[in-house]
C-alpha positions in Angstrom: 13.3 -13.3 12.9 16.2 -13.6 10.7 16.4 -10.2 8.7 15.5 -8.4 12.0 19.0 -7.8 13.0 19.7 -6.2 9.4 17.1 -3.6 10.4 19.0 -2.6 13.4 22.5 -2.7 11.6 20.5 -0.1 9.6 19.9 1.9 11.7 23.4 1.8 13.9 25.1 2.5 10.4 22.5 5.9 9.5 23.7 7.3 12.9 27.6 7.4 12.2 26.6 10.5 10.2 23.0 11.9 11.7 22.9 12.5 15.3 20.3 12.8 17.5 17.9 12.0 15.2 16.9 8.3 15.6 13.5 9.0 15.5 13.5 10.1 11.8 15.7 6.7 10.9 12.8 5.0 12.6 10.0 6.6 10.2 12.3 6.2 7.1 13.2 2.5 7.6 9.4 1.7 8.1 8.9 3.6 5.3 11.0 0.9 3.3 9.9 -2.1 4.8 6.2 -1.0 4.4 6.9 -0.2 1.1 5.8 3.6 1.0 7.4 6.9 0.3 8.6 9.6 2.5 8.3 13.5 2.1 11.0 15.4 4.2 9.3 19.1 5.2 12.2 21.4 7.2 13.8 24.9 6.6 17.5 23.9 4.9 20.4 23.0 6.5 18.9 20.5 8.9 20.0 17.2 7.2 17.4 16.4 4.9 19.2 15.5 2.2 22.2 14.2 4.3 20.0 10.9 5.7 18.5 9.9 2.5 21.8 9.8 1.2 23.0 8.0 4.3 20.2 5.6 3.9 21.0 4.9 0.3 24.7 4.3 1.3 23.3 1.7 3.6 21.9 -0.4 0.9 23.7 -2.1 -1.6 20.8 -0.9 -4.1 21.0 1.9 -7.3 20.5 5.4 -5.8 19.7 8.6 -7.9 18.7 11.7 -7.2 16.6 14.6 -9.4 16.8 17.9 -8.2 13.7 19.5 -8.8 13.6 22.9 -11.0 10.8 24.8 -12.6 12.1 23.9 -16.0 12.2 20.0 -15.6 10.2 17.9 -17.8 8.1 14.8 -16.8 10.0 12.8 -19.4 13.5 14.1 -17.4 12.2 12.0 -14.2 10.2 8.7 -16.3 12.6 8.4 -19.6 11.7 9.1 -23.3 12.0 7.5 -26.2 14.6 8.5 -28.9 15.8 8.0 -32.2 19.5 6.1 -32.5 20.2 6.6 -36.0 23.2 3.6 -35.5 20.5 1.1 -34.7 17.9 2.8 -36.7 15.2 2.4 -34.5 13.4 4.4 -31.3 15.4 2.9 -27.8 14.1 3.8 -24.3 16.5 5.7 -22.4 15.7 5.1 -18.7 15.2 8.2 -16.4 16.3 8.9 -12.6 12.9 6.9 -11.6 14.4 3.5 -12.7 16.6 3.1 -9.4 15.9 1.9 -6.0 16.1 4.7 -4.1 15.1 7.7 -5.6 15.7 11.4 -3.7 13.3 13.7 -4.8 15.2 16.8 -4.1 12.8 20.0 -3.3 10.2 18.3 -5.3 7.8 21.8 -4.9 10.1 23.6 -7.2 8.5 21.2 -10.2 5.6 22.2 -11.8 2.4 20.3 -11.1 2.6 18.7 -14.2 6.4 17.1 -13.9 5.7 16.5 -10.2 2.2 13.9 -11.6 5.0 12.1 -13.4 6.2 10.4 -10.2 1.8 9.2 -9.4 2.2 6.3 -11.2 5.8 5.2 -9.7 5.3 5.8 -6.4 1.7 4.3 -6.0 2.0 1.3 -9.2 5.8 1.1 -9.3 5.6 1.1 -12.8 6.3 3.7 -15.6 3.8 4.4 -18.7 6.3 6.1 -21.5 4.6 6.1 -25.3 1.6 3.4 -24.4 4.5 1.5 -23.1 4.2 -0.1 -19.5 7.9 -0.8 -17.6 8.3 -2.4 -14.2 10.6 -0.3 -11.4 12.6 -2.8 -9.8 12.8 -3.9 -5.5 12.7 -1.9 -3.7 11.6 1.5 -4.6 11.4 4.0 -2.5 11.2 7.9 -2.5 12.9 10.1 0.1 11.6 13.3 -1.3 12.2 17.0 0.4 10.4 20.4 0.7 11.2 23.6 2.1 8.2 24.9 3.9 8.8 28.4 4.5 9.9 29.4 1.1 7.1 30.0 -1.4 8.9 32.2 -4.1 8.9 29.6 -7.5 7.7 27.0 -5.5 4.5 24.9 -6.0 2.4 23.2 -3.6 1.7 19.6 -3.5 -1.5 18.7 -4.9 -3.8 16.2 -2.4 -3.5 13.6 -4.5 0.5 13.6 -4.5 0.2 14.1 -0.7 -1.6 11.0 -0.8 1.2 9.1 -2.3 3.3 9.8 0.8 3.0 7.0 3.2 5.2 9.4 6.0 5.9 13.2 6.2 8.4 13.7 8.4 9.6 17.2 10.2 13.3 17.0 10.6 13.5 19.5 13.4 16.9 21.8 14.7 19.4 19.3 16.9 18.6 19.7 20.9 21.8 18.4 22.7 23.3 17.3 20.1 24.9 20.1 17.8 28.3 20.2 19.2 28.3 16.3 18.4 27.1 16.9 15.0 30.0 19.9 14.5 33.2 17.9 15.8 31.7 15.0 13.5 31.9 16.9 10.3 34.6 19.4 11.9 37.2 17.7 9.7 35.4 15.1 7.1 32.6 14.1 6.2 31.3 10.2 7.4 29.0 10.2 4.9 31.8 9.7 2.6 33.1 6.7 4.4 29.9 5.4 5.2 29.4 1.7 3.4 26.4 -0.9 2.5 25.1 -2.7 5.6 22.3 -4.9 3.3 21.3 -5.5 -0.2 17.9 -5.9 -2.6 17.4 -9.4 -0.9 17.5 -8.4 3.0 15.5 -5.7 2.1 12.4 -8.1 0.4 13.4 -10.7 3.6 12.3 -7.6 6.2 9.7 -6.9 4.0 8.3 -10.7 4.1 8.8 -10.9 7.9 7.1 -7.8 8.4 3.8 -8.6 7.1 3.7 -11.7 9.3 3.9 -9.1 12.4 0.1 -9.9 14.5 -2.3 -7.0 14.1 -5.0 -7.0 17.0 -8.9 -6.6 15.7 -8.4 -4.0 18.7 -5.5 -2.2 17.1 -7.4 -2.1 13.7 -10.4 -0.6 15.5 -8.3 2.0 17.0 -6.8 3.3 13.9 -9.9 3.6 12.4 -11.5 5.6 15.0 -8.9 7.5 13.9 -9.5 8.1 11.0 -13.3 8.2 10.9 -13.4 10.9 13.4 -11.6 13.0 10.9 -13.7 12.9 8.0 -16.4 14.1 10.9 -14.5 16.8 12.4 -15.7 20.4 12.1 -12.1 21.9 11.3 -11.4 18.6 8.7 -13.2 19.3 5.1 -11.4 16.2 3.8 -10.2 13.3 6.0 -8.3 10.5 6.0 -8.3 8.5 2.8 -9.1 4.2 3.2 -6.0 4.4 1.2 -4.5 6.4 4.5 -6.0 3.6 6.9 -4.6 1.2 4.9 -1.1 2.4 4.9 -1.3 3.1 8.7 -1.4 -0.7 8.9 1.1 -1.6 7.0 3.2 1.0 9.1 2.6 0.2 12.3 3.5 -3.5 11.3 6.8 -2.4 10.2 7.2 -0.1 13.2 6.5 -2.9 15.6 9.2 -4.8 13.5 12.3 -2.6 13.4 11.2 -2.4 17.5 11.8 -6.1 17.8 8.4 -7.1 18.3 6.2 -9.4 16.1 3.1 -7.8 17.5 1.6 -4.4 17.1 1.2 -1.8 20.7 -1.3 0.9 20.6 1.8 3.0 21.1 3.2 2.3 17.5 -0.5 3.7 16.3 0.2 6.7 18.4 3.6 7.7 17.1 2.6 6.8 13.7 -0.8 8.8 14.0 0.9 12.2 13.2 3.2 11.4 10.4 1.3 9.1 8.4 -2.1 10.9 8.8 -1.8 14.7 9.5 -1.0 15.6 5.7 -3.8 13.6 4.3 -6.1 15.5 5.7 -7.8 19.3 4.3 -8.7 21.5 6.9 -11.8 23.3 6.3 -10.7 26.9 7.0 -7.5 29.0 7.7 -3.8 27.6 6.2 -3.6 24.0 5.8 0.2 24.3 6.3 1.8 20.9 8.6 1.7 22.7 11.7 -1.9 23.4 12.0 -2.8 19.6 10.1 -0.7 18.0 13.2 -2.3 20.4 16.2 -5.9 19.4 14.7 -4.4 15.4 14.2 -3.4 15.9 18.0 -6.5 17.0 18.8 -8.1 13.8 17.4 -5.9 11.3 18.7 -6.9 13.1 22.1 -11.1 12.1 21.2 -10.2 7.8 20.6 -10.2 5.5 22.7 -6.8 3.7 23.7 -7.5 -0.1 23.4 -5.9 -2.0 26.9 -5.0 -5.4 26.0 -1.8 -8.1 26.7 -0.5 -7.5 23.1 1.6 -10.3 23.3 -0.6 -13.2 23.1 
């Protein structure tokens, strides 16, 4: 495939500056070429915001960034209209949302009413300002970020914005690699040197390849067994959306992609189960915080049936 090496150079140009965590690039660049959004749940400090900037400096797109705060306004995210009293007339000034790659920055800290703003973008890619419908441009992602554990003047997603997620990612603390990761920024930072690897146009070629990656009747089958056995699980009040099953397609074709594979495993359903899945889901009793969502998703996974096939052919 000819845009398949551009996902690789991706990937090789995220890690100069975030080690050890090749995992996470994997989930974010499927993210892109699937055309969903990501939400980045970890305590600070463990590089959140540092690879959605590093994936922005890998594209030769517009990047911008909003940090969330209790006082922003829904207009400060979508635009507003104003009056320019040289041209006489109302002109739209464009917000933060009119980029390629927007980073939500500790999106809970909006109030539920700024943070609906960003419903129709990320699920329409369009923006409704005054009766007035405007296009977003390719491609448009958003890498947004939460801190988990702090509550004070925060405010928790609402289902429906979960649901605009396509991934929610854990970031985790480094293993073996936190010396690495201290020598690397001991004296500079690589972000700062860090430089565009593809543009607009090798982005929309990935995207166009992907969807041409073979998805087994099997496969389909498999991921929704999935997902049917959690809208009838007795610690799942809501399950899995068909909006969810939907998107799990989509993502395991880009998975199999940036792998190097034009057809889809039953293991690219597996380590897409959790992150794509887990925060759709309502858990009937106790806190529906990610932990417990992924230890009942596990616990589903663990009831389906693996399909056995030669996916190659």
């Amino acid at each position: 495939m000819e845009f398949q090496s551009k996902a690789v150079q991706m990937k090789e140009n995220v890690s100069k500056v975030i080690v050890g965590k090749g995992n996470v690039t994997d989930l974010i660049l499927t993210a892109l070429i699937a055309g969903g959004h990501v939400l980045l749940e970890d305590v600070p400090g463990t590089g959140k915001t540092m690879i959605a900037k590093s994936f922005a400096k890998s594209i030769d797109a517009e990047f911008a960034r909003i940090q969330f705060t209790p006082d922003l306004l829904p207009s400060d995210i979508t635009g507003i209209n104003y009056y320019n009293q040289k041209q006489g007339e109302f002109v739209f000034r464009k917000g933060p949302v009119f980029s390629n790659i927007l980073l939500a920055d500790e999106i809970n800290r909006a109030t539920p009413r700024t943070q609906s703003a960003l419903l129709e973008c990320m699920e329409e890619h369009q923006v409704t300002v005054d009766g007035e419908t405007r296009k977003l441009g390719f491609p448009f992602i958003v890498i947004a970020t939460q801190n988990p554990i702090e509550t004070a003047g925060t405010y928790q997603l609402p289902e429906a914005q979960l649901d605009r997620f396509l991934l929610q990612i854990s970031m985790g603390y480094p293993k073996q690699n936190e010396l690495e990761i201290i020598k690397r920024f001991m004296t500079d930072s690589p972000l700062e040197s860090l430089s565009a690897v593809c543009n607009a146009d090798d982005v929309k070629g990935m995207v166009k390849e992907a969807e041409g990656v073979h998805v087994d009747e099997a496969i389909m089958n498999y991921i929704v067994d999935i997902a049917d056995k959690t809208r009838n699980n007795i610690n799942i009040a809501i399950g899995v959306s068909t909006r969810g099953v939907i998107n799990m397609v989509k993502a395991v074709k880009a998975y199999a992609y940036i792998n190097g594979r034009n057809y889809v495993v039953p293991e690219d359903v597996y380590n897409l189960a959790i992150p794509v899945f887990a925060h759709r889901i309502l858990l009937s009793r106790g806190i529906s915080d990610s932990a417990h969502r992924e230890d009942v998703m596990r616990e589903v996974i663990g009831q389906c049936k693996v399909p056995t096939e030669d996916w190659s052919k």
